[in-house]
C-alpha positions as a Markdown table, in Angstrom:
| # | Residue | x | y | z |
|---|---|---|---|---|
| 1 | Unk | 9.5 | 1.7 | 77.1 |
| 2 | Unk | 8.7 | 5.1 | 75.9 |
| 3 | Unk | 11.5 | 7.8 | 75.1 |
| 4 | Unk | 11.1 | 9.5 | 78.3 |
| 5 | Unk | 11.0 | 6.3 | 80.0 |
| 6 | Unk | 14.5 | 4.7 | 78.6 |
| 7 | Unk | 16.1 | 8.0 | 79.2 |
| 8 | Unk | 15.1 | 8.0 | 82.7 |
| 9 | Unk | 16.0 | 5.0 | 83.3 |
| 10 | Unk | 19.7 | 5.3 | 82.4 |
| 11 | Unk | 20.2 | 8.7 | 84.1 |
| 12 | Unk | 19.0 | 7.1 | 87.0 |
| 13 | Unk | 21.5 | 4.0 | 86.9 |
| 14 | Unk | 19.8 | 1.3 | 85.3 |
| 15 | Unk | 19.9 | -0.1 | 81.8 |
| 16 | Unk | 16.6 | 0.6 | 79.5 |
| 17 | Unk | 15.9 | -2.1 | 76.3 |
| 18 | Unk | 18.0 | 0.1 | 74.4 |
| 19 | Unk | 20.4 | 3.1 | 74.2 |
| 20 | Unk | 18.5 | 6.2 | 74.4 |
| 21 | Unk | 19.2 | 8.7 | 71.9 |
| 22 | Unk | 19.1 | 12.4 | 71.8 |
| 23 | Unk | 20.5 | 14.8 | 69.2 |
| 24 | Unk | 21.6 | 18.4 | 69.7 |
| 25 | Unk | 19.5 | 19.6 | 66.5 |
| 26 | Unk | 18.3 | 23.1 | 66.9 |
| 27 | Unk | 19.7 | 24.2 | 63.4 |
| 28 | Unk | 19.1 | 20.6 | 61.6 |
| 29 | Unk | 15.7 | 20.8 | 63.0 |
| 30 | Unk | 15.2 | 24.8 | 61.7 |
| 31 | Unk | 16.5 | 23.5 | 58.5 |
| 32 | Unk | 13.9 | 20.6 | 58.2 |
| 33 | Unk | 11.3 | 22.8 | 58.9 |
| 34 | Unk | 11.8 | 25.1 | 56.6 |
| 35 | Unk | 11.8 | 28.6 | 58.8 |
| 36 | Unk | 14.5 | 30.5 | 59.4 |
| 37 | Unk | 16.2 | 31.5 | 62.5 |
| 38 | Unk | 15.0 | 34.5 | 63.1 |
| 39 | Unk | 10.9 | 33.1 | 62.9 |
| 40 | Unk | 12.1 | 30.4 | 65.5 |
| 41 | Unk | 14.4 | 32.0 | 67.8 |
| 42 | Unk | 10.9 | 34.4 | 68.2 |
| 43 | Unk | 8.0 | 31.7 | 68.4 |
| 44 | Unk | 8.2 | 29.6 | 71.4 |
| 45 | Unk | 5.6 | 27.4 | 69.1 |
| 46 | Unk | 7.9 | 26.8 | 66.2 |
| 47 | Unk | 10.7 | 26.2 | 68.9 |
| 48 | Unk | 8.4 | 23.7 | 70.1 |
| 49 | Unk | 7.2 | 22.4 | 66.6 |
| 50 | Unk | 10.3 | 22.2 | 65.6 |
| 51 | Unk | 12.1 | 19.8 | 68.0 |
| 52 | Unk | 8.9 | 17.4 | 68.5 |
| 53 | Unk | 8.9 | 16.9 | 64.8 |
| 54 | Unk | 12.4 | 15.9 | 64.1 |
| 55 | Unk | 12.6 | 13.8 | 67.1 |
| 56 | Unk | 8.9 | 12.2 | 65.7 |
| 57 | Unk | 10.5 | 11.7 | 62.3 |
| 58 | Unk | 13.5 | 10.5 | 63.5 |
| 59 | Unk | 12.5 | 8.0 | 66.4 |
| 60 | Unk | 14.5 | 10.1 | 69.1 |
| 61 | Unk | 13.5 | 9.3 | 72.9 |
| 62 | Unk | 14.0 | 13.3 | 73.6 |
| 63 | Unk | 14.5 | 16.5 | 72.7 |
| 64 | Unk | 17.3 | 19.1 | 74.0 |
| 65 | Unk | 15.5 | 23.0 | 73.3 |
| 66 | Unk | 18.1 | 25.4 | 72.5 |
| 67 | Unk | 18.3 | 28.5 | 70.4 |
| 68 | Unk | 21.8 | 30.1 | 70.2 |
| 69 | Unk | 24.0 | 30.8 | 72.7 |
| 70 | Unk | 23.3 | 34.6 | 73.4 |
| 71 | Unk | 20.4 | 34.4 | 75.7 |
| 72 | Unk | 22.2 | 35.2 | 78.6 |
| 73 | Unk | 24.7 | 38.0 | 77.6 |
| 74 | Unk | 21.5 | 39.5 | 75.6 |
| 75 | Unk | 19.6 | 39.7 | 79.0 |
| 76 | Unk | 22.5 | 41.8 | 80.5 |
| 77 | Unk | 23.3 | 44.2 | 77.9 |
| 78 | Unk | 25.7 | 42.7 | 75.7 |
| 79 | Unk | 25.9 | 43.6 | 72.3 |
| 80 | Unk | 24.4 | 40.2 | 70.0 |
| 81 | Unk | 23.6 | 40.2 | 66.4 |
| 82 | Unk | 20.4 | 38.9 | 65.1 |
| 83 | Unk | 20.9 | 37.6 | 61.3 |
| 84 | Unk | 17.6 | 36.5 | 59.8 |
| 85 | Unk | 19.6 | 33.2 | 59.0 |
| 86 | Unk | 22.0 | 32.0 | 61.0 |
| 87 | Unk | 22.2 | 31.8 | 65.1 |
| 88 | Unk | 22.6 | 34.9 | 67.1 |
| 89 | Unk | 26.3 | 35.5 | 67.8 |
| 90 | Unk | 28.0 | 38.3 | 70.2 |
| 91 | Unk | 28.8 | 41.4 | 68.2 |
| 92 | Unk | 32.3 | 42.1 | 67.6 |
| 93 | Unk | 34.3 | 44.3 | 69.2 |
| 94 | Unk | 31.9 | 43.7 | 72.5 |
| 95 | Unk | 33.3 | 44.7 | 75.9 |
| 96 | Unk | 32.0 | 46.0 | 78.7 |
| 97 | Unk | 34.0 | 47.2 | 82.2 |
| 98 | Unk | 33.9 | 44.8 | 85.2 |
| 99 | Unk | 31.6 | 47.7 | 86.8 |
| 100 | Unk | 29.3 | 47.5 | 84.0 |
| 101 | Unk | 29.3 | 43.3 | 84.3 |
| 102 | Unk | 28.4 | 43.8 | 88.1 |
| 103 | Unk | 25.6 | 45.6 | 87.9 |
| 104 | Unk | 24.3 | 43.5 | 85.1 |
| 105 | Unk | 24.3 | 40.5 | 86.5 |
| 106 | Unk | 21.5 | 41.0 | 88.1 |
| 107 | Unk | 18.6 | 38.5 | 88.2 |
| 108 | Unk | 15.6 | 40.5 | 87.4 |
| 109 | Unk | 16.7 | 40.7 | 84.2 |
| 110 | Unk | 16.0 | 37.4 | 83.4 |
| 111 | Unk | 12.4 | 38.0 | 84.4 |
| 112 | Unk | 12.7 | 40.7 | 82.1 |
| 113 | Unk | 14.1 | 39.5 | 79.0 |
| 114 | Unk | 11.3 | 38.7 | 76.3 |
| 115 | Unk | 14.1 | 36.0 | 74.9 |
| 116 | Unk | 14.0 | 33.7 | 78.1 |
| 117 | Unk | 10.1 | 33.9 | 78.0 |
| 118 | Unk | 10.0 | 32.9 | 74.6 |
| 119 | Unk | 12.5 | 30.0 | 75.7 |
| 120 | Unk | 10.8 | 29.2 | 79.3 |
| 121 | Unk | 7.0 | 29.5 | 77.0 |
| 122 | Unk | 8.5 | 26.5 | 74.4 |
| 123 | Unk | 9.4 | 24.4 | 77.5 |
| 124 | Unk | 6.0 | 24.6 | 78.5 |
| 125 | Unk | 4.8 | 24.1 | 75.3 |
| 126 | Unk | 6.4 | 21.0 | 74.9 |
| 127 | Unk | 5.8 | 19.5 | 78.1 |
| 128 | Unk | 1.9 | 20.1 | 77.5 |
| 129 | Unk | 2.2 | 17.6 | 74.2 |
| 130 | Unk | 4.9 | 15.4 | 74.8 |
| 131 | Unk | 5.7 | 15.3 | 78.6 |
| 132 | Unk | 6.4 | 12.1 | 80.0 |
| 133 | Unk | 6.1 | 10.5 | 76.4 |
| 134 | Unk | 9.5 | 12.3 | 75.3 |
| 135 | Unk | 12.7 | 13.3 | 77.4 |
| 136 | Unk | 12.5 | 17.3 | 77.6 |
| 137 | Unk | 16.3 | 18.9 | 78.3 |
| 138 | Unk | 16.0 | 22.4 | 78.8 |
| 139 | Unk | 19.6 | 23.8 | 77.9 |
| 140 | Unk | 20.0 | 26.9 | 80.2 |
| 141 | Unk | 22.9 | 28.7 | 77.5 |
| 142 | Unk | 26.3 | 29.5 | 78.9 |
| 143 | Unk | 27.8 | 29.3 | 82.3 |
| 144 | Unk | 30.0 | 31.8 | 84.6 |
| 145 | Unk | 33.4 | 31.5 | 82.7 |
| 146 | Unk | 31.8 | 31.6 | 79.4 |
| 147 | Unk | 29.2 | 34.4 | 80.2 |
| 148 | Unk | 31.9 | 37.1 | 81.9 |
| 149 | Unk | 34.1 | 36.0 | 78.5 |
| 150 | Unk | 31.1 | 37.2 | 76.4 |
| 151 | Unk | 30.7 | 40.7 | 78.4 |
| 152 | Unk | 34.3 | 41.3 | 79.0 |
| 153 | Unk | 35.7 | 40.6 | 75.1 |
| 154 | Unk | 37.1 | 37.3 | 74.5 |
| 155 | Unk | 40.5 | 38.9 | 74.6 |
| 156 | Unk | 40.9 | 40.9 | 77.1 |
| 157 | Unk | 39.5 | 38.5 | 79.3 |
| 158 | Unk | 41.9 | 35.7 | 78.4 |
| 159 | Unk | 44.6 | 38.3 | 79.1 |
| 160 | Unk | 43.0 | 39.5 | 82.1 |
| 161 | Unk | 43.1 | 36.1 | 83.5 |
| 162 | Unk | 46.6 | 36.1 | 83.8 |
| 163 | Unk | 46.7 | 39.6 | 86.0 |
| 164 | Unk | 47.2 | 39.2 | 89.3 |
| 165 | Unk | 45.4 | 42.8 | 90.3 |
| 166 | Unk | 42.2 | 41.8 | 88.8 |
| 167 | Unk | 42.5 | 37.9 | 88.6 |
| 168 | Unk | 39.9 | 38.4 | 92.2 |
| 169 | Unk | 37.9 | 40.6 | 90.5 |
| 170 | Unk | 37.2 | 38.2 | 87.8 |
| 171 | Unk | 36.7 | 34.7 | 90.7 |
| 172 | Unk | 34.4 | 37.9 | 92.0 |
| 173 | Unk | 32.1 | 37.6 | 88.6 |
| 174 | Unk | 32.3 | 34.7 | 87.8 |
| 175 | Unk | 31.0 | 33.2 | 91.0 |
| 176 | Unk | 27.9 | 36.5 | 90.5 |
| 177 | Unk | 27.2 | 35.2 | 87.2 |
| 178 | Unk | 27.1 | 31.5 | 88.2 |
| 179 | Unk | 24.0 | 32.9 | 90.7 |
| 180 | Unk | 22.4 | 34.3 | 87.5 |
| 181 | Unk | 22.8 | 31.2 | 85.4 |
| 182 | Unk | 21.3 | 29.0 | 88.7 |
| 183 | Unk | 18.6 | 31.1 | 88.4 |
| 184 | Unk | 18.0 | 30.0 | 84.6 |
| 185 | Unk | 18.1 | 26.3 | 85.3 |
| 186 | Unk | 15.0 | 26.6 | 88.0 |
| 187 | Unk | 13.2 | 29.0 | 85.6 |
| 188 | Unk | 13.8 | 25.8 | 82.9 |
| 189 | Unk | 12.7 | 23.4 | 85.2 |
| 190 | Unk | 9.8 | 25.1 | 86.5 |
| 191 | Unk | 8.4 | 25.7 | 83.0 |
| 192 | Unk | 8.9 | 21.6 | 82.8 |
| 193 | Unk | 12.0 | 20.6 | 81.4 |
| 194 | Unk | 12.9 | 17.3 | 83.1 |
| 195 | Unk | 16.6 | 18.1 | 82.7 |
| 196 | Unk | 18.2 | 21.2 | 82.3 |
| 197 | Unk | 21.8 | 21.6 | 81.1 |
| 198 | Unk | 24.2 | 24.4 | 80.1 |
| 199 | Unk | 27.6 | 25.4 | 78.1 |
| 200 | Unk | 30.7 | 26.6 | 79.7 |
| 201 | Unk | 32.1 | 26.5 | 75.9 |
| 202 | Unk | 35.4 | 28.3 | 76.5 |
| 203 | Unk | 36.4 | 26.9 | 80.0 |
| 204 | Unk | 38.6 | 23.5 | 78.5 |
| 205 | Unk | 41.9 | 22.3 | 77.8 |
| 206 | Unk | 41.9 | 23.8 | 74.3 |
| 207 | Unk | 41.7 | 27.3 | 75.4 |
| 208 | Unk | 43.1 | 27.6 | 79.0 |
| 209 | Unk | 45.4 | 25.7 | 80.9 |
| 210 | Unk | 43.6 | 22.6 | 83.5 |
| 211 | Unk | 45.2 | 25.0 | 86.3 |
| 212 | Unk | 43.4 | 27.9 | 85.5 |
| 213 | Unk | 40.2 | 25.4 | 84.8 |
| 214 | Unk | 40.6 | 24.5 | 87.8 |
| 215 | Unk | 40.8 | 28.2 | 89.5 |
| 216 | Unk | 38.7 | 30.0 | 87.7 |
| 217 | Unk | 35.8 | 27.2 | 86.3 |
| 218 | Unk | 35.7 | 23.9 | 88.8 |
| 219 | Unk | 34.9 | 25.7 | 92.0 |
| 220 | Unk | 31.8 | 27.7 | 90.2 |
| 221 | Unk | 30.5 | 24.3 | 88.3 |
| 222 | Unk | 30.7 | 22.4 | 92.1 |
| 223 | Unk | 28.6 | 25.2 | 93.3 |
| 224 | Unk | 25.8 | 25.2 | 90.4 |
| 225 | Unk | 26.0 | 21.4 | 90.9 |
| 226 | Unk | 25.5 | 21.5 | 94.2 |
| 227 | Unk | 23.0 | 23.9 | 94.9 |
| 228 | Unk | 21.1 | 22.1 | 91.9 |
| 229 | Unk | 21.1 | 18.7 | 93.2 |
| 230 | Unk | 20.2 | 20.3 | 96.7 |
| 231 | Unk | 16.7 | 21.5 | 94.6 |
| 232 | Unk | 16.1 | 18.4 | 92.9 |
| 233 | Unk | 16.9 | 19.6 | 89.4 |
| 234 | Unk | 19.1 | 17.2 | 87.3 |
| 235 | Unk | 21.8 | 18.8 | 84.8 |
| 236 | Unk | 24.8 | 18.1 | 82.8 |
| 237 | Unk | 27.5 | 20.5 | 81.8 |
| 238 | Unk | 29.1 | 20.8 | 78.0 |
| 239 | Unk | 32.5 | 21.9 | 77.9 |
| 240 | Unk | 33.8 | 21.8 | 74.2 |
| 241 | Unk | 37.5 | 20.3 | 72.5 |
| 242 | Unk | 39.2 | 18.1 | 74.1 |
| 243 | Unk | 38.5 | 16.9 | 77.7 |
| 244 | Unk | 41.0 | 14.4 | 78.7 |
| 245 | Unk | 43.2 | 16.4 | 81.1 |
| 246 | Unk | 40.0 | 17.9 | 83.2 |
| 247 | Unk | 37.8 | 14.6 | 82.6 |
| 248 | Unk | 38.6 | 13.6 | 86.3 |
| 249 | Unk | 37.9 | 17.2 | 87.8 |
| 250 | Unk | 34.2 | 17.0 | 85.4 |
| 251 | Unk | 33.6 | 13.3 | 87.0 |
| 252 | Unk | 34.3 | 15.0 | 90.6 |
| 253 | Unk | 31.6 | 17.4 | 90.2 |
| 254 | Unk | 28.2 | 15.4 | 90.0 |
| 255 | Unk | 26.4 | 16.5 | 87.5 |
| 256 | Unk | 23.5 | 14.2 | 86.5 |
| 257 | Unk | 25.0 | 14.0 | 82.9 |
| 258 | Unk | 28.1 | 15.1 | 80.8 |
| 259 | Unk | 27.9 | 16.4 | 76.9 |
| 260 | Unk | 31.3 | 14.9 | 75.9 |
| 261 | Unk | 32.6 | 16.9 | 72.3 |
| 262 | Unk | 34.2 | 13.8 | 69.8 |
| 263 | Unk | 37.9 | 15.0 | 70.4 |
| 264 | Unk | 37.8 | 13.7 | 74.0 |
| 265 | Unk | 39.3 | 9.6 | 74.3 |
| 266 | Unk | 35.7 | 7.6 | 74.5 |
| 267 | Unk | 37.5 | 4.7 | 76.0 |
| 268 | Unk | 39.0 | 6.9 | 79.0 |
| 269 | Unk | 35.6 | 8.5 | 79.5 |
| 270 | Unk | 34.0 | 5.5 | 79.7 |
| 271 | Unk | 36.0 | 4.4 | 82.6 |
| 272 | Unk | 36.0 | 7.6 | 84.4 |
| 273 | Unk | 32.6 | 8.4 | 84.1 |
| 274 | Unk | 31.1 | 5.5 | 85.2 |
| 275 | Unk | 29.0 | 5.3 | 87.9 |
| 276 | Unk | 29.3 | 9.0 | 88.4 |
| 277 | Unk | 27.6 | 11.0 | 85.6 |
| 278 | Unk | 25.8 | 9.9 | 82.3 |
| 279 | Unk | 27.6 | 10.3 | 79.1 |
| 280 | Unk | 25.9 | 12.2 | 76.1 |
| 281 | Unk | 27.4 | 12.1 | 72.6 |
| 282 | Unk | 29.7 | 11.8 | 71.7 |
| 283 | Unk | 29.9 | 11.3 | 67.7 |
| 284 | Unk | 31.6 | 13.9 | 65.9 |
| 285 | Unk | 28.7 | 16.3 | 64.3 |
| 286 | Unk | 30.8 | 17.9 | 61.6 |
| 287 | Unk | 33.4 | 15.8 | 60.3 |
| 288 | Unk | 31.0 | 12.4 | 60.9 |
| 289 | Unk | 27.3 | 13.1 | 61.0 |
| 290 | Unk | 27.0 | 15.9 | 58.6 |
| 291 | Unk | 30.2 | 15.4 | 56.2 |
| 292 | Unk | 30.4 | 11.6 | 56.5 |
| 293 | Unk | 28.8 | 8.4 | 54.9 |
| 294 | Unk | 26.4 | 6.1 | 55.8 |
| 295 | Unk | 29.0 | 3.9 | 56.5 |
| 296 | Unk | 31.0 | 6.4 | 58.4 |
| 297 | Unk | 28.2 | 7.4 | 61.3 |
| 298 | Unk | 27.3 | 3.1 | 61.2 |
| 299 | Unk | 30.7 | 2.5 | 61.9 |
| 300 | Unk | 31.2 | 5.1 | 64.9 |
| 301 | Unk | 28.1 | 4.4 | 66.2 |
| 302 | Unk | 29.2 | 1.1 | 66.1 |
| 303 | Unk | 32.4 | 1.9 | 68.3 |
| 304 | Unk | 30.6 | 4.5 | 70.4 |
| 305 | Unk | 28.2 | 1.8 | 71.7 |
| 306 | Unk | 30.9 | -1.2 | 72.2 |
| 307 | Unk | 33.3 | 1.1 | 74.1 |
| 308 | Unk | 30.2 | 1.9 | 76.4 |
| 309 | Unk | 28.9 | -1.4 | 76.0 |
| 310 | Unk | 25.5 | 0.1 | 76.0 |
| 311 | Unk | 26.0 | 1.2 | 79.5 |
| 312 | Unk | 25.7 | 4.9 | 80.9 |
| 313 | Unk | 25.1 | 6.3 | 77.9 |
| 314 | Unk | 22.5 | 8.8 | 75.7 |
| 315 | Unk | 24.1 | 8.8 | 72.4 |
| 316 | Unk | 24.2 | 11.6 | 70.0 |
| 317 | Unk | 26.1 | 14.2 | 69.0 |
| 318 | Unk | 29.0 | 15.9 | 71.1 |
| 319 | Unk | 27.9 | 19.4 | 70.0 |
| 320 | Unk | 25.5 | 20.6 | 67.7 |
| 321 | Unk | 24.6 | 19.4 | 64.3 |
| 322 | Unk | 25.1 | 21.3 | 61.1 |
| 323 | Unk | 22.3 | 22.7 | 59.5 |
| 324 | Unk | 23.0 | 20.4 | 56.5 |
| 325 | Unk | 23.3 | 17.3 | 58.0 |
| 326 | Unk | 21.6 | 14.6 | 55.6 |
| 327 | Unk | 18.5 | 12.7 | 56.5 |
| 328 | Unk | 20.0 | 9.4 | 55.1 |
| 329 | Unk | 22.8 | 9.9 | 58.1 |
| 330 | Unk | 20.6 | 10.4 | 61.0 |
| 331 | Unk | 18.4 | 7.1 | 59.8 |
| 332 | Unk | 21.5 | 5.4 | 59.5 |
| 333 | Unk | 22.5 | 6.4 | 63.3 |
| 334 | Unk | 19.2 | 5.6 | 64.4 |
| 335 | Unk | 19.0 | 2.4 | 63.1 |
| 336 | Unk | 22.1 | 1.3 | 64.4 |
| 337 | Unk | 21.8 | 2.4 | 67.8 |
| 338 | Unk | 18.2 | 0.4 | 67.3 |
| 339 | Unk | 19.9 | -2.6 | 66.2 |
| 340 | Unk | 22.6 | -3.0 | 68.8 |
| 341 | Unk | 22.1 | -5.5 | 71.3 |
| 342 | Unk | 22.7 | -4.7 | 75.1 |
| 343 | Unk | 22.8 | -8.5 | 76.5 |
């Protein structure tokens, strides 16, 4: 079986002739190449270069294309900084009136917005040399929570949330900018990712309450996932820290895969998750890939792929990968996920 093959094959149900492996690696994989960010978040061909390289090197069965996660909020006016040689990131200080967000979010922007072409142009880039020989996921940036967040100001927003006379104002974007985002994933898919996928980074347990998850995130993530399964497109949703208390509301939602971040309890996930959505990750990239031995990624490999017993599973990373992270770790993951033994 090919890369694209095994992958398919899991997310579909089944059980390939080995765990299929896929790495969130946008700044490992600038780093390898030797550009810097600013050359690749503006080249759709070193976007594309990029990923099928590493994932060549590396023996990966896919790759996951993503830049930074300011597309979005850049495409309706919010303020992002562009340093030469790191990610984009949201300017601070950034806020901008619900009025202003409203208008914004509107979709011909997208169409617009010389950052998603470049994006949409490395999808298609990558499906003309590697389609059907490597698993393509098209991440899509961040979802309705996260994306009003980023307009509004991290703070005020998280204050805001807990105001009564504007708590329906908020629902009111957030469910506008969940249309936008849709909007994203059939661009992606259309320019031949055969999964997209997206962040709602700031939606968990570690910064708001399950409740207020469950107000102001769930019924927007059930809508995307719906209308996206209605359309054929498969996706999986990232939410970062922590997961455990929401991990039944994520399983409820039917997403075609979950991105599970390290500090969420494997072993529950496992169970949950099973026979409902596909589980990505979910070794710690930090603290284990990057800052670990060779002995420390072996080892929770190890443990990642016993607790799953090889089952349901596309292991990687729960989040991105350091820019750092050492070659000698990523062969050391490989070969151990190429060594276990699924019967």
């Amino acid at each position: 079986m090919n890369g694209y093959e095994r992958t398919k094959r899991v997310l579909d149900g089944g059980t390939a002739d080995r765990v299929p492996m896929m790495l969130h690696c946008f700044m490992s994989a600038v780093e390898e190449a030797g550009i810097d960010h600013k050359s690749y978040r503006e080249s759709a061909r070193l976007i594309s270069d990029s990923h099928i390289r590493y994932a060549e090197k590396y023996g990966l069965d896919g790759i996951l294309i993503d830049v930074d996660t300011c597309v979005e909020a850049d495409a309706i006016g919010v303020k992002v900084d562009y340093p030469d040689n790191a990610p984009a990131r949201i300017h601070s200080g950034n806020g901008m009136s619900i009025e202003d967000i409203r208008r914004a979010l509107d979709k011909k922007r997208l169409y617009e917005s010389k950052r998603v072409e470049t994006i949409l142009e490395s999808v298609r880039l990558s499906r003309e040399r590697v389609g059907g020989e490597l698993f393509i996921r098209g991440n899509c940036d961040q979802m309705g929570f996260s994306l009003v967040m980023l307009a509004y100001g991290m703070a005020d927003f998280m204050m805001d949330l807990l105001d009564e006379d504007v708590q329906d104002d908020i629902s009111e974007l957030i469910d506008k900018a969940t249309d936008f985002h849709t909007e994203l994933h059939r661009l992606t898919y259309q320019a031949g990712a055969d999964m997209t996928s997206f962040g709602d980074s700031s939606c968990g347990p570690d910064l708001i309450s399950p409740e207020m998850y469950r107000k102001f995130a769930f019924p927007f993530h059930k809508k995307l996932s719906d209308t996206l399964k209605n359309e054929g497109i498969p996706s999986l949703i990232h939410i970062c820290g922590n997961l455990d208390l929401i991990c039944e509301d994520i399983a409820q939602l039917g997403f075609a895969g979950v991105e599970l971040d390290y500090k969420t309890n494997i072993t529950r996930a496992a169970e949950v998750f099973s026979g409902k959505s596909t589980v990505f990750g979910i070794i710690d990239p930090s603290g284990v890939f990057c800052l670990g031995s060779e002995d420390d990624i072996r080892n929770e490999t190890q443990r990642v792929l016993d607790t799953f017993k090889g089952r349901n599973l596309v292991i990687g990373a729960g989040c991105a990968l350091p820019p750092a992270t050492p070659e000698k770790n990523i062969r050391a993951f490989v070969d151990t996920v190429k060594s276990y033994n699924l019967t």
